[in-house]
VEXDREN-2710 file (C-alpha; in Angstrom, 1 decimal):
% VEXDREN-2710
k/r/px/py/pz
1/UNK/-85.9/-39.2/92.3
2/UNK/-82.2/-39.2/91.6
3/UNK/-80.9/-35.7/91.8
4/UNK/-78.2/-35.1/89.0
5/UNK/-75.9/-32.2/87.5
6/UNK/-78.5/-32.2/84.8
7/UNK/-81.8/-32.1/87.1
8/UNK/-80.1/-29.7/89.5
9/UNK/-79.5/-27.2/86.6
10/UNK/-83.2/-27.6/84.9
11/UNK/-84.4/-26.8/88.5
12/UNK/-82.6/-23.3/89.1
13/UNK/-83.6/-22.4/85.4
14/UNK/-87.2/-23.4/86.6
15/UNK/-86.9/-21.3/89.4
16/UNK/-85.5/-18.2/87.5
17/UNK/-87.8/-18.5/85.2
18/UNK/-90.4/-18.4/87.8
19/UNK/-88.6/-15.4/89.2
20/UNK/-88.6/-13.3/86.2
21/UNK/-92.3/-14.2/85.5
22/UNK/-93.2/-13.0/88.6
23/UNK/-91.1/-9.3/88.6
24/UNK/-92.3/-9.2/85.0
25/UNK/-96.3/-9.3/86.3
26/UNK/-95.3/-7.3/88.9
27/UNK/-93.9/-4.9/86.8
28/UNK/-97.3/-5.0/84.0
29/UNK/-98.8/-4.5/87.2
30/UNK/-97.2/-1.4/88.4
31/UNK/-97.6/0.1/85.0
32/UNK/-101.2/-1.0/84.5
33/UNK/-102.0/1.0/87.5
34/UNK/-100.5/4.2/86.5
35/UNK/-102.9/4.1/83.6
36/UNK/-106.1/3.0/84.9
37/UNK/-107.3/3.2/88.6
38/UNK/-109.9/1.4/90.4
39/UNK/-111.5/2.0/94.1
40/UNK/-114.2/0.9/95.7
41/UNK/-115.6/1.9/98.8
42/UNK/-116.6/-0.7/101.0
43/UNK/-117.7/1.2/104.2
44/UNK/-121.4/0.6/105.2
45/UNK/-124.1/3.4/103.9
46/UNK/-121.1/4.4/101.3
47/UNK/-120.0/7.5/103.5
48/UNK/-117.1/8.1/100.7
49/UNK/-118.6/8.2/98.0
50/UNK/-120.8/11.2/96.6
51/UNK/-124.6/10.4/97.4
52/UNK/-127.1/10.3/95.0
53/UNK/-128.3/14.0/94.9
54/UNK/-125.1/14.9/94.4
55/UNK/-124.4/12.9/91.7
56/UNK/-127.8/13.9/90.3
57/UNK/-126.5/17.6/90.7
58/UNK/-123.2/17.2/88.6
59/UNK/-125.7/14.8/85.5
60/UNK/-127.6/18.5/85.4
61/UNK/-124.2/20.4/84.9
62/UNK/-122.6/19.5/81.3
63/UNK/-119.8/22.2/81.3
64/UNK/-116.2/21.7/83.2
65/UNK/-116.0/22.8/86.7
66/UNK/-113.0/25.1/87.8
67/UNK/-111.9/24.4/91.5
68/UNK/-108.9/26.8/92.9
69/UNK/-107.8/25.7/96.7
70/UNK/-106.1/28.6/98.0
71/UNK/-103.9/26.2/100.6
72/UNK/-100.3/26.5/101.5
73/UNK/-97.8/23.5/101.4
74/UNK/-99.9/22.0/104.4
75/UNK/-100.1/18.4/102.5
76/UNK/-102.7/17.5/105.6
77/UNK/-105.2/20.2/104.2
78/UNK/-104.4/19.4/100.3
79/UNK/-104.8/16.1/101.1
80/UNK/-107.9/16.8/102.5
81/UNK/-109.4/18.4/99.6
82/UNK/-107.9/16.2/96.9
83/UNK/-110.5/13.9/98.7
84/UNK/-113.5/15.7/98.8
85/UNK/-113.0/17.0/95.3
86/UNK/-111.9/13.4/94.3
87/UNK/-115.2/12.1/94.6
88/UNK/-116.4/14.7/92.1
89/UNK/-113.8/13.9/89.5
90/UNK/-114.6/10.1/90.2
91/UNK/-118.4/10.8/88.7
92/UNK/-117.4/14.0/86.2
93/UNK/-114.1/14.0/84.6
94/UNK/-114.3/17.4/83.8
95/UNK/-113.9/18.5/87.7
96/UNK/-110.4/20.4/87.2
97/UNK/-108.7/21.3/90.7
98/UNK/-106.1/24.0/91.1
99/UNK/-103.8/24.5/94.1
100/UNK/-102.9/28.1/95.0
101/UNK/-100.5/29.1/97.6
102/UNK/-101.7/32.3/98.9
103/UNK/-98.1/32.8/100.5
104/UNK/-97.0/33.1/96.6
105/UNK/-100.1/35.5/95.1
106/UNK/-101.2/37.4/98.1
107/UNK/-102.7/39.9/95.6
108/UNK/-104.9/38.1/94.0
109/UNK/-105.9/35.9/97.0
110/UNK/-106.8/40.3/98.6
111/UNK/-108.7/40.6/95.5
112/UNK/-110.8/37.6/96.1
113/UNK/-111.7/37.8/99.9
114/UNK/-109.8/34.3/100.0
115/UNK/-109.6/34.3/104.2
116/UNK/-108.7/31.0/105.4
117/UNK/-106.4/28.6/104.7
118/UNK/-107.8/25.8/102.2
119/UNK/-111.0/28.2/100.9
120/UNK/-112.1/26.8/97.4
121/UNK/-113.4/29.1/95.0
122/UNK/-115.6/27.2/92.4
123/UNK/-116.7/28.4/88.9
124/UNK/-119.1/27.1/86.2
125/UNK/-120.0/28.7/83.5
126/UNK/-118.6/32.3/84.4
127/UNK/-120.3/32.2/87.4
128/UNK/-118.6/31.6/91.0
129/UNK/-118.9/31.5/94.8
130/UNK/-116.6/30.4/97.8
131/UNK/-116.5/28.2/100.0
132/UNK/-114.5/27.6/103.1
133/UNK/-116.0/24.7/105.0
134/UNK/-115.2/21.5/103.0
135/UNK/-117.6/18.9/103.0
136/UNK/-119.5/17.4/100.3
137/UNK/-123.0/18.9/101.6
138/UNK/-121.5/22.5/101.3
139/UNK/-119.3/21.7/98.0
140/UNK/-122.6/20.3/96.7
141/UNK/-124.9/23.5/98.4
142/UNK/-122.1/25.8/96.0
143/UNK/-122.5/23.7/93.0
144/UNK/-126.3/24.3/93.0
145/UNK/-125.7/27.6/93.6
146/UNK/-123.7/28.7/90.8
147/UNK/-125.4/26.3/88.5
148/UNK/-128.9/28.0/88.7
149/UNK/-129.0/30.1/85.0
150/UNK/-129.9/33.0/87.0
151/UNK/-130.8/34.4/90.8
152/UNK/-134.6/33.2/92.3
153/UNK/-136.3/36.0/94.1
154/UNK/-138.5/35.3/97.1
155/UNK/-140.6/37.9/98.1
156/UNK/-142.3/37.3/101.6
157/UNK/-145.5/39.7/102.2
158/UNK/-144.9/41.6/104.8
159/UNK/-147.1/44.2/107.6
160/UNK/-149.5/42.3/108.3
161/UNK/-147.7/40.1/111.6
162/UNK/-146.6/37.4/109.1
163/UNK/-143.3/35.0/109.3
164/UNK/-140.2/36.7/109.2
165/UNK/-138.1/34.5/106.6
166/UNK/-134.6/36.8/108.7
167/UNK/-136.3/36.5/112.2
168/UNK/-135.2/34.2/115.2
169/UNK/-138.4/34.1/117.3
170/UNK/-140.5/30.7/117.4
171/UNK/-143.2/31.5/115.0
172/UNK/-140.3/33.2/112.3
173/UNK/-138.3/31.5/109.2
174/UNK/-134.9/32.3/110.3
175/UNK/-133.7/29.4/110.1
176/UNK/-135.5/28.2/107.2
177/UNK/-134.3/31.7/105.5
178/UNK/-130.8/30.7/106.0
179/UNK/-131.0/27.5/104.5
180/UNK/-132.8/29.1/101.1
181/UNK/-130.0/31.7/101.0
182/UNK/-127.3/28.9/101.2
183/UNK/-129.3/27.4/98.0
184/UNK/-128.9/30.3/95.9
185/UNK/-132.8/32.0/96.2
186/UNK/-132.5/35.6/97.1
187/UNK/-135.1/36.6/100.2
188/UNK/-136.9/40.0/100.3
189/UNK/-139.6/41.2/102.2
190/UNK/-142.7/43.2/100.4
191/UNK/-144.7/45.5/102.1
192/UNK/-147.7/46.6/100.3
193/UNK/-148.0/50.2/102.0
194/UNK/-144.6/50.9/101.3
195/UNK/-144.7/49.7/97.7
196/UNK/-148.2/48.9/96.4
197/UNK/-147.3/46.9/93.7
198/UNK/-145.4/43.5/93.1
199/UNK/-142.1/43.4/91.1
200/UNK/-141.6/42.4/87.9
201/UNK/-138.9/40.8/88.9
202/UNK/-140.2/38.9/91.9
203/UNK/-140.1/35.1/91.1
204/UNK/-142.3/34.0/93.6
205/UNK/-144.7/35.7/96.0
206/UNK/-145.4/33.6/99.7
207/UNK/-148.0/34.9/102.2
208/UNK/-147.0/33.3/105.6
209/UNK/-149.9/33.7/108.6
210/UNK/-151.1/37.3/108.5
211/UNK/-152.1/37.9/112.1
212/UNK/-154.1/41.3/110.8
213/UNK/-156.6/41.6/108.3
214/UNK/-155.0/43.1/104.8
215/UNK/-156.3/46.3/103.6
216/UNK/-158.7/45.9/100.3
217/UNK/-156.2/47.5/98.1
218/UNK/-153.6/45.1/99.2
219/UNK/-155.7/42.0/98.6
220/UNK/-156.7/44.0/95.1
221/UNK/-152.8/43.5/94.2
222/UNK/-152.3/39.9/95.3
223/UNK/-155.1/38.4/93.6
224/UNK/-154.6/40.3/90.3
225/UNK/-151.1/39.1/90.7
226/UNK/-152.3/35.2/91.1
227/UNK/-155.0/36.0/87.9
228/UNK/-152.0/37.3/85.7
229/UNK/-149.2/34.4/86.5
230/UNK/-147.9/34.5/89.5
231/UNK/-146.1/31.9/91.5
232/UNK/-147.2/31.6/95.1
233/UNK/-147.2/29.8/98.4
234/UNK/-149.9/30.5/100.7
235/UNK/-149.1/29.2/104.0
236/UNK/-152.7/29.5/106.0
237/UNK/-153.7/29.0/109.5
238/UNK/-156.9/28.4/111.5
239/UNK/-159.4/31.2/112.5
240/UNK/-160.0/32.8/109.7
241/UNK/-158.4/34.5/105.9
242/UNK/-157.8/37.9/107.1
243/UNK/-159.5/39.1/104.4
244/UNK/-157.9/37.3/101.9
245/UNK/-161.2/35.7/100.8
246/UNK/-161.3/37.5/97.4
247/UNK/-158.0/35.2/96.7
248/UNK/-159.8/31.7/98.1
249/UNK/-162.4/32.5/95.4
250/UNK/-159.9/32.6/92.6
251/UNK/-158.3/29.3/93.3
252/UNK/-161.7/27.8/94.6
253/UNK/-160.4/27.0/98.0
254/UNK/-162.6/26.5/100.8
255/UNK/-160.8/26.5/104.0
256/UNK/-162.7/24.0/106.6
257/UNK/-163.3/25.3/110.2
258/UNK/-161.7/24.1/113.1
259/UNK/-158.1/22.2/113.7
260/UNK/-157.4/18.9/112.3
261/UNK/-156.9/16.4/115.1
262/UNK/-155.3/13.4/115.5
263/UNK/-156.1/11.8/119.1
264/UNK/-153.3/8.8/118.4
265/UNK/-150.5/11.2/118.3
266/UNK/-149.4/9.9/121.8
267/UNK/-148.3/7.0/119.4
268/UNK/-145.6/8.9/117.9
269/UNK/-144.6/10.5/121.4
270/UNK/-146.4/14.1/120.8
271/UNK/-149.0/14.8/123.4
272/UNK/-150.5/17.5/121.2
273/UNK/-153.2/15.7/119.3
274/UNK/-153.3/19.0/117.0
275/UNK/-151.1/17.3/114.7
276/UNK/-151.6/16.3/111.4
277/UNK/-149.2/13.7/110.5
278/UNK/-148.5/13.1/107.2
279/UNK/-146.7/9.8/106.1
280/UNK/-147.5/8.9/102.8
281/UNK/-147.6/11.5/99.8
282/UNK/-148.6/11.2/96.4
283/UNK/-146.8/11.1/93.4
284/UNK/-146.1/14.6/92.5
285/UNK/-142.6/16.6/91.6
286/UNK/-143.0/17.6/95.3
287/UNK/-143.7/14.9/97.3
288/UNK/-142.9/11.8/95.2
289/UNK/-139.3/11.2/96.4
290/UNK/-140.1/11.7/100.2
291/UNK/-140.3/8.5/102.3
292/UNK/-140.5/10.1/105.7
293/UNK/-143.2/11.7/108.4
294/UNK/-144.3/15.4/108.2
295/UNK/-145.7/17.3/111.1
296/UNK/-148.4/20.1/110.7
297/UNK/-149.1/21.9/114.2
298/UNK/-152.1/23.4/113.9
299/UNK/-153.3/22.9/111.0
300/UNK/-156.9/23.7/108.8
301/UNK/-158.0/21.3/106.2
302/UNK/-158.8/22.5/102.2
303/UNK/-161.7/21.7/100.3
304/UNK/-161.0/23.0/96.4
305/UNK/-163.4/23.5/93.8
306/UNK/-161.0/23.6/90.6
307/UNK/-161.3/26.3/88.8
308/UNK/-161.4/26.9/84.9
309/UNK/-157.8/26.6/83.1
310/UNK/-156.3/25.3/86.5
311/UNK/-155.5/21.8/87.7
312/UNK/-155.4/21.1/91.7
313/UNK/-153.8/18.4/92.4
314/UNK/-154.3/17.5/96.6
315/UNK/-150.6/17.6/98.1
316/UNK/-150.8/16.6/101.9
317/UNK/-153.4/14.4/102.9
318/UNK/-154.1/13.2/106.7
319/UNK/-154.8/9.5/108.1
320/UNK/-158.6/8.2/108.3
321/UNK/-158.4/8.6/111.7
322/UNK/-158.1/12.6/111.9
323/UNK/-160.7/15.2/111.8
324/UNK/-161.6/18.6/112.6
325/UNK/-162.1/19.6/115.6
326/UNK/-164.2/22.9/116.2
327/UNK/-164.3/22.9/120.2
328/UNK/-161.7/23.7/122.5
329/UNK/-158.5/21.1/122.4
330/UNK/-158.4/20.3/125.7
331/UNK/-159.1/17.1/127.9
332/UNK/-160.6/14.3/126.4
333/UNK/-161.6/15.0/122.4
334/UNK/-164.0/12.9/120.1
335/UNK/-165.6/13.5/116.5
336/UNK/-168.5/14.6/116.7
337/UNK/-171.1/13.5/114.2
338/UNK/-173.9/16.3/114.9
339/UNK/-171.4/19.7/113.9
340/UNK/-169.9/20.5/111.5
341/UNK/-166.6/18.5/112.0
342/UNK/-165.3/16.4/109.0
343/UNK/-163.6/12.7/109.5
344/UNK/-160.3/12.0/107.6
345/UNK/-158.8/11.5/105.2
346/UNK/-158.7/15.2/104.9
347/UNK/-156.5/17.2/102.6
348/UNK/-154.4/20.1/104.2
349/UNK/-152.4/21.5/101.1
350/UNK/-153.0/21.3/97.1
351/UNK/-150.6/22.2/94.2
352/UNK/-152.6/24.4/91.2
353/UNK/-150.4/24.5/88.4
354/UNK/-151.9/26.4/84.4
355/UNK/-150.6/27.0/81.4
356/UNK/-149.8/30.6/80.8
357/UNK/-148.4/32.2/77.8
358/UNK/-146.7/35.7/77.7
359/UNK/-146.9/37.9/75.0
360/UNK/-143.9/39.0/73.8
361/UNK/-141.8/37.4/75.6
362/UNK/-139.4/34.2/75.0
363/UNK/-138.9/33.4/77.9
364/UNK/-139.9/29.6/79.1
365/UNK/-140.5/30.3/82.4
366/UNK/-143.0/32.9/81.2
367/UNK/-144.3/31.1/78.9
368/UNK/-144.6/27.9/80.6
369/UNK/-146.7/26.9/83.8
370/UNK/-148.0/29.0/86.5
371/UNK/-147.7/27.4/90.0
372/UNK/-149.5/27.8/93.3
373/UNK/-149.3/26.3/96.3
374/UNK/-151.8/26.3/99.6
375/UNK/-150.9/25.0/102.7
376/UNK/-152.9/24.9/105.5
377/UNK/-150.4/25.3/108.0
378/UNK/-147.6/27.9/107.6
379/UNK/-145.7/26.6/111.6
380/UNK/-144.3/23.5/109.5
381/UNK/-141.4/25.7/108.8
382/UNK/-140.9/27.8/112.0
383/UNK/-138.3/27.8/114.0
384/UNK/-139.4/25.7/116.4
385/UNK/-141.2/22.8/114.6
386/UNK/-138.6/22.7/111.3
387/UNK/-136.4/19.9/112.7
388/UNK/-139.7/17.6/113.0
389/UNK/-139.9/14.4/110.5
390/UNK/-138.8/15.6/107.0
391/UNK/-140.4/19.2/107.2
392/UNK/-137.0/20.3/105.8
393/UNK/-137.3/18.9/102.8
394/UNK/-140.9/19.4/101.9
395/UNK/-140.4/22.7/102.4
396/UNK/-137.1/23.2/100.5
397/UNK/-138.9/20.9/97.3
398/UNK/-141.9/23.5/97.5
399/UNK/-139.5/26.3/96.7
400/UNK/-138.0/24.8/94.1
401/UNK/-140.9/23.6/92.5
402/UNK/-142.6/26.8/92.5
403/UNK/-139.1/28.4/91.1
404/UNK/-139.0/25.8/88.7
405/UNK/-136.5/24.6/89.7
406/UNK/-137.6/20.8/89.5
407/UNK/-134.2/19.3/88.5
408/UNK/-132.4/20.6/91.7
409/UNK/-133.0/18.9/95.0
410/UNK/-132.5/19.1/98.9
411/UNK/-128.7/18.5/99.0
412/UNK/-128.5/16.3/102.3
413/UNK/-125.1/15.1/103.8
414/UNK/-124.3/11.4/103.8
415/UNK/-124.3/10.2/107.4
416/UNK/-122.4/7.3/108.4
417/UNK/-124.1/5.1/111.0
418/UNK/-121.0/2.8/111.9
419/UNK/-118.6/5.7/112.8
420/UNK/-120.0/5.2/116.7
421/UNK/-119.7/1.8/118.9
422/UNK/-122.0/2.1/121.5
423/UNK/-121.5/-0.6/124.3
424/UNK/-123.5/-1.0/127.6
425/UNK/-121.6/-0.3/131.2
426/UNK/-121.3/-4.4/131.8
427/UNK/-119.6/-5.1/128.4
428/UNK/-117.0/-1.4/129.2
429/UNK/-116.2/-3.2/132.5
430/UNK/-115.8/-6.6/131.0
431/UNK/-113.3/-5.2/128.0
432/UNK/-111.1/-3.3/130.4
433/UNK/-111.0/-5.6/133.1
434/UNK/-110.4/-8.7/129.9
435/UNK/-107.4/-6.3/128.6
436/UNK/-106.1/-4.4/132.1
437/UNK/-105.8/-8.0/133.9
438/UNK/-107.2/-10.8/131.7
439/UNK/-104.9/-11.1/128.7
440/UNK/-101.7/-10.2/130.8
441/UNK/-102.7/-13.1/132.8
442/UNK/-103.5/-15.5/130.4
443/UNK/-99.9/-14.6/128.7
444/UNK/-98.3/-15.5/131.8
445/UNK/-99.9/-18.7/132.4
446/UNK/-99.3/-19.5/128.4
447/UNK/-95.6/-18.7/129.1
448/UNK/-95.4/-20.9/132.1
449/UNK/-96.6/-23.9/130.9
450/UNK/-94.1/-23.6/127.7
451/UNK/-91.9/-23.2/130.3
452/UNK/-92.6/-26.0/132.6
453/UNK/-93.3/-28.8/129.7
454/UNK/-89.9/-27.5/127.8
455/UNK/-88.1/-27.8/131.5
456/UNK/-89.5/-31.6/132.2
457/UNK/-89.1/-32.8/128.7
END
């Protein structure tokens, strides 16, 4: 092709053209993305975006939230909580944050108790808490919090040697307690002797493992509190009701003798076979979004014979290849088809739920369902055995349920499983050997041979 004036010219308007098309698309571009934004997050697992109870959380509040970040111009810490609270914002549009500099209103930040440097204080719906360590489980943890339409109170019975929900010995809820506080339920202890009634205002009643018989006055009070609505957990153990049979007649509950046994436990690394191992669960509001193993030390199985106006619906139920065992659990174990041992599946908890209807009152709660649990294991949430399988969250969906609470969930944090590379001593030694003398030599050998073909070229 003959390159002329003419040509030469119709090729640099081409190529400004071109030019100005380009900084023009660059420039819709830019302004595009001052007006809309899109991010994805592309980690494995999703560890920066809000998990799904979370997200759950903010569908069950409808009103703004009101975040204040009492930081000072330490743009690592803003930056850290623009972040967190980000995520919230991306899913509800109605998260507003507020940075504070406590340096410039140290009265108000007095007034509040604001301590440390980057505490949020969150508010919904003229209600408010704070919260100083910043991560989604604990921003989420405060949400529920503060969303609940008014405070759950727990009332543990008391005197009788039963499951401290404050204490921090093996067989006590302590830290089980600390978790329910951290969700917003309020934890009291009830003794009978010192006040023999219930209050009105208790929300729900739970009996953990009396270790001495109650006196008949005191059983008087907790079963006429089950017959007039009630909420309550019963967590039971083997040998025997401590004379709590008047309230196994009322919910028709027959509590089997002997321990429910599991001699394949060894399978699953527990020597104990007084396990019951739970891994499937049926579909209740409880149960029906766990996937995961529960472990029952010690446990007593339920037979239920439903009573009138009540519905019992079986909660926990063993493998086939359980039963329980009514000798000593020692050396070698076997059914035994002559006593009075029963074969799995056996059932070791059941939910009763009835209608109830308060006079006078319009309240929905009172008015709605009564709710009872019965467990025949109360260790499941002891100290010592509440980090096995998923005993966490049954027990933190129990609460709820029986505060109905249904629509609030165990908050859990989003763990990210690619965060750690774990590599074996051979392939350490091979990567620092490769990078400490490999690749230096390999450069120097590259660098010769350049050299010597350039040299004799």
């Amino acid at each position: 092709m003959r390159v002329t004036r003419h040509s030469r010219r119709q090729l640099q308007l081409q190529n400004l053209v071109f030019v100005l098309g380009l900084l023009i698309m660059i420039g819709l571009l830019a302004w595009l993305s001052t007006r809309y934004r899109l991010e994805a997050d592309w980690t494995y697992g999703g560890r920066n975006t809000l998990s799904l109870d979370s997200r759950q959380l903010l569908a069950e509040m409808p009103e703004p939230i009101h975040i204040s970040a009492f930081a000072t111009e330490n743009e690592g810490v803003r930056g850290h909580i623009r972040d967190l609270v980000g995520r919230y914002q991306r899913f509800k549009q109605d998260v507003e944050l507020q940075f504070i500099n406590p340096d410039a209103e140290p009265e108000r930040t007095r007034e509040l108790g604001i301590t440390v440097d980057g505490e949020l204080l969150v508010a919904y719906q003229g209600r408010s808490d704070k919260l100083q360590t910043l991560s989604e489980q604990s921003l989420t943890n405060t949400l529920l919090r503060i969303a609940r339409q008014k405070q759950r109170k727990v009332a543990f019975l008391a005197g009788h040697g039963e499951a401290d929900p404050g204490g921090q010995a093996n067989h006590d809820y302590g830290q089980f307690g600390d978790l329910l506080k951290r969700k917003g339920l309020e934890l009291t202890r009830l003794n009978l002797a010192e006040t023999p009634q219930i209050p009105a205002d208790i929300n729900l009643l739970v009996i953990a493992a009396p270790q001495v018989a109650l006196l008949t006055g005191e059983v008087h009070i907790l079963n006429n509190y089950v017959k007039q609505g009630g909420n309550l957990l019963w967590l039971a153990e083997p040998g025997g009701l401590k004379g709590l049979e008047p309230l196994a007649e009322t919910l028709g509950v027959e509590f089997l003798p002997g321990v429910v046994v599991d001699a394949t436990t060894r399978l699953f690394g527990i020597e104990n076979p007084a396990f019951a191992i739970i891994p499937s669960y049926p579909v209740h509001p409880i149960t029906r979004e766990m996937n995961s193993l529960t472990l029952f030390p010690q446990a007593t199985a339920l037979e239920v014979e439903t009573p009138e106006h009540w519905q019992a619906d079986p909660l926990l139920t063993t493998l086939d290849r359980s039963w329980t065992e009514i000798g000593p659990i020692s050396g070698t174990i076997k059914f035994d088809q002559d006593s009075d041992e029963r074969m799995g599946p056996l059932d070791i908890a059941y939910a009763f739920t009835r209608s109830r209807a308060a006079k006078n009152s319009s309240s929905d709660e009172q008015q709605g369902e009564q709710r009872v649990v019965v467990v025949g294991d109360s260790d499941f949430l002891s100290n010592t055995y509440l980090g096995n399988g998923a005993n966490i969250d049954l027990g933190l969906n129990l609460f709820n349920w029986l505060n109905h609470d249904d629509g609030f969930l165990a908050i859990t944090a989003r763990t990210a499983s690619d965060v750690n590379l774990e590599l074996s001593r051979l392939t350490q030694t091979v990567i620092a050997f490769g990078f400490l003398f490999g690749l230096p030599v390999l450069l120097l050998i590259s660098g010769f041979s350049i050299w010597w073909r350039r040299r004799y070229r």
